[in-house]
N, C-alpha and C positions, 0 to 999 in steps of 0.2 A: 655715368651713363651718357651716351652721345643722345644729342636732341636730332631730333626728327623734323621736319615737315614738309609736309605737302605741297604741291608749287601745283596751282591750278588757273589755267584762263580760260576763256572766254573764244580767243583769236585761235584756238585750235579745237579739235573735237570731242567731246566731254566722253568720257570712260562709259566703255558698255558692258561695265563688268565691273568684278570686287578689284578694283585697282586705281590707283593717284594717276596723272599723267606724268610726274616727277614726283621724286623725294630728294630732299633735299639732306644731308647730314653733313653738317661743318662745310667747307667749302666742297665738296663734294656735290654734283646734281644726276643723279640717274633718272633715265627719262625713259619713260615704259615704250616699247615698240610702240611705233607710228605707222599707219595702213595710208593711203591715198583716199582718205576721210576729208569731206573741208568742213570748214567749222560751224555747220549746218547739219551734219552728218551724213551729208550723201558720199557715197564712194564714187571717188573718180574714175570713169573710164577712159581713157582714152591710148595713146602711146604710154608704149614704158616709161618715157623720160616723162612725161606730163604726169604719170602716177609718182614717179620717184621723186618730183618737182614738189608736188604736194606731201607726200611724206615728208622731205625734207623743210619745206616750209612750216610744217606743224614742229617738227623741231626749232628750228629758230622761233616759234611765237611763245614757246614753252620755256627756250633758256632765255629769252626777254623778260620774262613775266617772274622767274627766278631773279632779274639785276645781270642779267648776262650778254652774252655775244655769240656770234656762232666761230667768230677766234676762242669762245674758252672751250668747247669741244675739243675731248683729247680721243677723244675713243667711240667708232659709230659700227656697229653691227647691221647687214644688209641682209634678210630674206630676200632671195628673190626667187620666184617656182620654173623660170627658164634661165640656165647659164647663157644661154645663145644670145640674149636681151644684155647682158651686161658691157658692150660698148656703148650701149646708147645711155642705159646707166650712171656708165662710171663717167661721158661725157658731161651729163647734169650735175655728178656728185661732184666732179670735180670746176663746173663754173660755180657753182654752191658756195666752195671752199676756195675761190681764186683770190687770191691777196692775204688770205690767212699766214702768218709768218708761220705759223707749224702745223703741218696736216696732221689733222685726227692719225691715229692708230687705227687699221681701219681689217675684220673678215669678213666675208663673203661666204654665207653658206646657202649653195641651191633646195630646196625646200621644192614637197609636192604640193602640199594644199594652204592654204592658211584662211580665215576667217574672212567672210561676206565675197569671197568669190577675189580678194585682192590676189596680186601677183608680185608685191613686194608689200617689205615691212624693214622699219630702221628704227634701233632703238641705239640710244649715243649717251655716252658719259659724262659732264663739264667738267671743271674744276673755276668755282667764282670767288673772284678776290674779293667782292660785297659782302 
């Protein structure tokens, strides 16, 4: 039987629901979608990039808190509820991941609604040598 556990902090926004913010299985970390939440749980409004900014930064506090990096991200899934918002986006995503020797594997699916009124959501993969 593979061991499990749960990767939980602090520096990102605690679960509003039946769900871990990661699990962790061997070096493996799946990381539950991320909304533009800060770790207070208000939701961020602002620009796309400033929601995506915070998404993405609740990921990196999450593969920290695992023993990670946001170099061990191999794999990031992107809701976002307007395609027309994805150059401002993929701008953030990609100063996010600038100097990473290998980019995530990365889709993009346009989505109508998602939870507390957000307009993106990213859930990402690792793989941690720890």
């Amino acid at each position: 039987m593979t061991m499990r556990e749960a990767i939980q902090t602090d520096r990102a926004p605690q679960p509003r629901g039946h769900y871990s913010q990661a699990v962790r299985s061997g070096s493996l970390l799946f990381i539950s979608g991320q909304l533009p939440i800060d770790r207070d749980g208000n939701v961020v409004k602002g620009t796309m990039g400033e929601e995506a900014a915070q998404a993405l930064e609740n990921i990196r506090a999450i593969v920290e808190a695992a023993g990670g990096t946001i170099a061990d991200v191999v794999q990031c899934t992107i809701y976002i509820s307007d395609i027309a918002h994805w150059t401002e986006v993929n701008g953030v995503y990609g100063a996010f991941f600038f100097g990473v020797p290998v980019l995530p594997a990365r889709a993009v699916v346009p989505v109508q609604e998602m939870h507390y009124g957000a307009r993106i959501e990213i859930q990402a993969v690792a793989v941690l040598s720890t």
